[in-house]
C-alpha positions, 0 to 999 in steps of 0.5 A: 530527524529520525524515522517514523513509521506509520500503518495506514492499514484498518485493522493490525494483523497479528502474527496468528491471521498472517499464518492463517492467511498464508496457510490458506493461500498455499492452499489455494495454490495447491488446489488450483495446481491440483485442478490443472494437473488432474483436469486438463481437459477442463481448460481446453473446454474453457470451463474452469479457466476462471475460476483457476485464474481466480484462486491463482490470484487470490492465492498471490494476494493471500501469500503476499499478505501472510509474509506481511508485504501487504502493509500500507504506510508511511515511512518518514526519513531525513530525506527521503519519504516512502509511501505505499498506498496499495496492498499489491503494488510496491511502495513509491520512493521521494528523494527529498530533492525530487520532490518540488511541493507538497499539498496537505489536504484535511483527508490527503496528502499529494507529493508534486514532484518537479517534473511536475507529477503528482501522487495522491494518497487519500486517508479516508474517515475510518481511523483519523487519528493517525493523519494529524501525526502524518501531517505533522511529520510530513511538515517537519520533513519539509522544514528539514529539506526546505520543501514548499508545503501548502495545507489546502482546504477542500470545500463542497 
């Protein structure tokens, strides 16, 4: 088998929005660095503690998605799934021997490790159609490693 690679992200961007993203990122950073070191008395008042503490964080967030590490997707291998579902935090690892069954639900997916914890990831309604080749793929990841898979059915 080999990788497969899918974006669950909502829009693509292009090599122009990331530069513009980590341009203003730095920029962001810059001002609030600036701020500190021509106005230190203004956080001993605490009047400008949160709005630096908020340009210091979406700066982060700026910069980590200009170097293109916010991504959410799917990476399919022989035996290993790598998922991340959060634009901040790192992506989750499943070794196909870790993995005890996996439930595929018509707008999720939940990996049930054996020590029986569970990791859901949801698809949402926006762009569905790259969940049917995620279903498939996860269901051929499965047949390979001999993994239990159970397409569930939710009902209101």
């Amino acid at each position: 088998m080999e990788t497969f690679y899918y974006s669950l992200d909502v829009n693509k961007s292009n090599r122009t929005t990331r530069l513009f993203q980590l341009v203003f990122g730095l920029s962001c950073a810059g001002l609030a660095i600036t701020w500190i070191i021509l106005n230190p008395d203004s956080l001993k008042l605490n009047s400008a503690v949160l709005p630096i503490l908020f340009l210091v964080v979406f700066s982060l967030y700026m910069i980590n998605s200009g170097l293109g590490k916010g991504e959410k997707f799917i990476e399919i291998r022989t035996d290993l799934l790598r998922i991340k579902k959060n634009s901040l935090l790192p992506a989750r690892v499943f070794n196909a021997s870790e993995i005890a069954k996996i439930e595929i639900y018509p707008l999720s997916l939940s990996v049930v490790s054996k020590n029986m914890k569970k990791f859901l990831l949801r698809f949402g309604t926006t762009y569905t159609d790259v969940i049917d080749p995620i279903k498939e793929g996860i269901e051929e990841f499965c047949s390979l490693n001999s993994i239990p898979v159970e397409f569930m059915t939710e009902e209101l």
